[in-house]
C-alpha positions as CSV (number, residue, x, y, z in Angstrom):
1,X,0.0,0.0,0.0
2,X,1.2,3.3,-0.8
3,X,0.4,6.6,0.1
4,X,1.3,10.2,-1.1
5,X,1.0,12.3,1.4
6,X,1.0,16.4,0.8
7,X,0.8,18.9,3.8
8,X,-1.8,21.5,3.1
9,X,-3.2,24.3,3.9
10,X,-6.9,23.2,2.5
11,X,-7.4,20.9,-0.2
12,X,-11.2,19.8,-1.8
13,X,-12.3,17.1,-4.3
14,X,-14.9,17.3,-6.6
15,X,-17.1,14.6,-8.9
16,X,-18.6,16.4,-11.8
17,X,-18.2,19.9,-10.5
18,X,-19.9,18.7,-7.4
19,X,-17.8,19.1,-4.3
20,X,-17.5,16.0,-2.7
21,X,-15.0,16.6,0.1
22,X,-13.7,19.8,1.6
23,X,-10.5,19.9,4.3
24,X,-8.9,22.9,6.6
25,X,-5.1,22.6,7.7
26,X,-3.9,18.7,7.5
27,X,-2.8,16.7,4.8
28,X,-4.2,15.0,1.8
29,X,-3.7,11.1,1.5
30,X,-3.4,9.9,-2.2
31,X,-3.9,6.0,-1.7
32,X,-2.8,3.2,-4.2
33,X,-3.6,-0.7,-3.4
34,X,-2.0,-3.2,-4.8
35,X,-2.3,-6.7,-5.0
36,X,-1.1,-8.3,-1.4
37,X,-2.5,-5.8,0.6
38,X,-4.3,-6.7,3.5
39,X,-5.4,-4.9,7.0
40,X,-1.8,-4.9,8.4
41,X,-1.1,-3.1,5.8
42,X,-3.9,-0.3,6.5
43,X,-3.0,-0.1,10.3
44,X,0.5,0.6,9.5
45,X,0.1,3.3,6.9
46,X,-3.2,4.7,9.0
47,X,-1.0,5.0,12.1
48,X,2.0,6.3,10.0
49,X,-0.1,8.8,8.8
50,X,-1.8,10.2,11.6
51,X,1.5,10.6,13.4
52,X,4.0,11.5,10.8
53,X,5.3,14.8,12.0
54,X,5.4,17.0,9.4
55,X,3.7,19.9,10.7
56,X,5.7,22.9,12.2
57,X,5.9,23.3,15.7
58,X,6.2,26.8,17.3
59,X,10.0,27.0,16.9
60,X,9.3,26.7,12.7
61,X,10.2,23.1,13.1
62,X,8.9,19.7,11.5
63,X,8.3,18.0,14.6
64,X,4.2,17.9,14.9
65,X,1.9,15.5,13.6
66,X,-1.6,15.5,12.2
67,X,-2.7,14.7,15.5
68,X,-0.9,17.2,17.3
69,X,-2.3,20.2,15.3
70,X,-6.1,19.0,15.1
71,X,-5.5,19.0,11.3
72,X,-8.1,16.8,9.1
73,X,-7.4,14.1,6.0
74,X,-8.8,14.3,2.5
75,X,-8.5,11.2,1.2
76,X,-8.6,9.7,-2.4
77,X,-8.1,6.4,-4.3
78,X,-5.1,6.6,-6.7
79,X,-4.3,3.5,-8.4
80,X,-1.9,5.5,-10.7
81,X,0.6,5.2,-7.7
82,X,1.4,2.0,-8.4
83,X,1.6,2.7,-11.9
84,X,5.3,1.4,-13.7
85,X,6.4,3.9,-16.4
86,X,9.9,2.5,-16.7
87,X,9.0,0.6,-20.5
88,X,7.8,2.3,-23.2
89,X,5.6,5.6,-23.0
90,X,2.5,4.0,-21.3
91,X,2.6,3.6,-18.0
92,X,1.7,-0.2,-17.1
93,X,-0.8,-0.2,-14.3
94,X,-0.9,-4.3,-14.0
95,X,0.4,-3.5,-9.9
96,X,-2.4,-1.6,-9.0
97,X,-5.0,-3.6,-7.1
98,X,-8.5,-4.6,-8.9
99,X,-11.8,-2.5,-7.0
100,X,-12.8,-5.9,-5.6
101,X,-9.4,-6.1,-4.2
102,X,-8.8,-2.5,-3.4
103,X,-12.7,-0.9,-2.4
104,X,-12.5,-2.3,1.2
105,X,-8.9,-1.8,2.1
106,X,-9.3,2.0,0.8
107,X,-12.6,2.3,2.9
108,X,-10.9,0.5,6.1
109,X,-8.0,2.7,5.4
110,X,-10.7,5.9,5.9
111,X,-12.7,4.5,9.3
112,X,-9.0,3.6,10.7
113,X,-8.0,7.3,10.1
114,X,-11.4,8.3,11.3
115,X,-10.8,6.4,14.6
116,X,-7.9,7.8,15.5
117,X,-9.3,11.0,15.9
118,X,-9.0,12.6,12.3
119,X,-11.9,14.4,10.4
120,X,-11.5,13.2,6.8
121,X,-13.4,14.2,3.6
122,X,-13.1,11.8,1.0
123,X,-13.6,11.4,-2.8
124,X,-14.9,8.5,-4.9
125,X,-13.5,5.4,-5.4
126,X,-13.1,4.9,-9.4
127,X,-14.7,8.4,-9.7
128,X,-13.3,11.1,-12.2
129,X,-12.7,13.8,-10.2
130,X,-11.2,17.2,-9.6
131,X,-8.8,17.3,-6.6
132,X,-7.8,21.1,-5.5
133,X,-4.4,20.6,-3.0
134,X,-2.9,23.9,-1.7
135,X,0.4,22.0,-0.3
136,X,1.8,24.0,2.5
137,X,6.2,24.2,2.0
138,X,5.4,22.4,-0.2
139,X,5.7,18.9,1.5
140,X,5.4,15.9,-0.1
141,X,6.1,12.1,1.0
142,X,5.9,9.0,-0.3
143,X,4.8,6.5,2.3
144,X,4.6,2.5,1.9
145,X,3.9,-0.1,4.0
146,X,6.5,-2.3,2.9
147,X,9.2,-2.0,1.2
């Protein structure tokens, strides 16, 4: 499982110009499955999250989590993570996890975050949509769960 995670000042994803999710401060969660996932892998990259400390503390330090600052989680299905551009000029998604696969390990990936203590907004699994990030630094990490 991986997860792209950008620190933002607000961020908002929208399904045919609808908004569908709408964050404050925190960070937005770009999720890829792949095949061999399971719900170890969710806890650890839930936790790993939650607790990453990436947020400034008040001597203009990296040293406070999404916990720490009350910040909230937009969170969206990317399968294009585990995309492999390495041949060719198509990028070969054959890694990626299929929705039967992938649906309920991104949706237990959200209610972990959520019980920890995080508000999330999410967007739509499969769904076309429009995501708005206004990354804070910027910051941007990849996170797996294995590696």
């Amino acid at each position: 499982m991986r997860a792209l995670i950008q620190r933002v000042s607000g961020a908002s994803v929208s399904i045919n110009e609808e908004l569908a999710g709408e964050i404050g401060e925190g960070m937005v969660i770009l999720l890829g499955v792949t095949h061999d996932d399971n719900e170890r892998d969710v806890e650890y990259l839930a936790e790993k999250c939650v607790n990453l400390r990436i947020f400034r503390d008040e001597n203009d330090r990296m040293n406070r989590s999404l916990l720490d600052i009350g910040g909230e989680a937009l969170i969206v299905s990317q399968f294009t993570l585990y995309g492999d551009a390495r041949k060719g000029r198509r990028p070969s998604f054959i890694d990626a996890a299929l929705p039967e696969h992938a649906i309920p390990l991104y949706e237990n990936f959200i209610e972990s975050v959520k019980n920890k203590g995080i508000k999330v907004a999410t967007g739509e699994f499969g769904a076309d949509m429009s995501v708005n990030i206004r990354n804070h630094g910027p910051v941007t990490l990849m996170v797996e769960s294995r590696k």
